[in-house]
N, C-alpha and C positions, 0 to 999 in steps of 0.2 A: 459283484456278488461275492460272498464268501466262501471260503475253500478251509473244512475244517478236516482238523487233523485230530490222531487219536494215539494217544502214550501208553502204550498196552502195560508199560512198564511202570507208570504214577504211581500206582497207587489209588486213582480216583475213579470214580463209575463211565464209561464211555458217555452216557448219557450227560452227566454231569460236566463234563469236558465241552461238547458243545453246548451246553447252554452258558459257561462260562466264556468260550470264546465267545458268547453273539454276543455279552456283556462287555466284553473288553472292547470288540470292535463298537460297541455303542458309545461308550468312551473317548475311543480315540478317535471318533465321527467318521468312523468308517464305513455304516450302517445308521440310516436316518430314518424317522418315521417313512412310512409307505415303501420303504425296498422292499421286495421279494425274496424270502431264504430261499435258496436249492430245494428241490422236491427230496423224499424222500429215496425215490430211486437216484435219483443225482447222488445224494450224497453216498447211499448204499454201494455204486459203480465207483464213485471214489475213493474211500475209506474202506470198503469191505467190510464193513460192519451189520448187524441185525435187522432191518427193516422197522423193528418193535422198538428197538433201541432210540432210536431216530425220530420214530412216534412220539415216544417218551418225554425226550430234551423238548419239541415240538409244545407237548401238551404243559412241560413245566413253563417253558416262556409263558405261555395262555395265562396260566396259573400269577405268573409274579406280572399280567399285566401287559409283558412288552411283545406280546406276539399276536396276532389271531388268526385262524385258520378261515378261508371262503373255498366250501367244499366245490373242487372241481377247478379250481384256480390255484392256489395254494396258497400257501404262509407267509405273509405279510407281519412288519413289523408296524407299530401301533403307537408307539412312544419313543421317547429317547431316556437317558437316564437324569435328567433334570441338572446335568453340571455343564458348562463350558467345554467344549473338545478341547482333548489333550492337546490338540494338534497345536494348539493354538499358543501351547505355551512352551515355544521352542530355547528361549534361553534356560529353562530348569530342565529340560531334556538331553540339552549342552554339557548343564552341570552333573547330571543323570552319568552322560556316556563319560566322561571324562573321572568320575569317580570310579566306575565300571574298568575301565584303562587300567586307574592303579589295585585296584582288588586284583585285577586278574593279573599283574604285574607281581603285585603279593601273592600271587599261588592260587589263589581260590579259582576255586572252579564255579560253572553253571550255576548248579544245584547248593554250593554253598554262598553263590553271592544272593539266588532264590531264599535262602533258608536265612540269612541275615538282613533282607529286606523284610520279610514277614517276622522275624525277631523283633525287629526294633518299629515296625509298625504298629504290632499288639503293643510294646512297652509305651512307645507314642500316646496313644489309645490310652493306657490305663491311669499316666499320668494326669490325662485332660479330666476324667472322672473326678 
């Protein structure tokens, strides 16, 4: 099961935070079609966050597809994200951590080796257009 977490500090909507964590663990095949997310109270006990909030994220998986709710059971996931799991592809994950080594070697922190991966993702991106 997952265990999500909340960056009071991002910048990003609580809400929005777990519906991207259930994406990423979808990703990285950590979450397959038919698991069970946490209840709403589960997660509220753990995170400390809004009941409504939680609803929310809940009602936007609905929404893009990868979730649905069986009232009195709970939230079940529905799909996967139609890619290969990451998991699967450990030597660019290799390459990944070991470029990650000399960034943070070079100084960069966290948040800016964050901020240079989605940099050169969009530019990625905009080239292929």
């Amino acid at each position: 099961m997952i265990d999500f977490h909340i960056d009071a500090r991002s910048g990003i909507a609580p809400y929005l935070q777990i519906v991207g964590q259930v994406r990423q663990a979808l990703l990285l095949g950590l979450l397959t079609e038919g698991d069970k997310l946490p209840t709403v109270k589960e997660v509220v006990a753990k995170v400390a966050i809004n009941p409504n909030t939680v609803s929310k994220a809940y009602r936007e998986l609905e929404h893009q597809g990868l979730a649905a709710g069986k009232p009195g059971v709970g939230t079940f996931i529905t799909r996967s994200l139609g890619q290969a799991s990451l998991a699967e592809h450990g030597p660019l994950q290799q390459e990944l951590r070991a470029w990650m080594d000399k960034a943070r070697a070079a100084g960069l922190t966290e948040p800016g080796i964050e901020a240079m991966c989605q940099k050169t993702l969009r530019e990625s991106a905009e080239e292929e257009r």
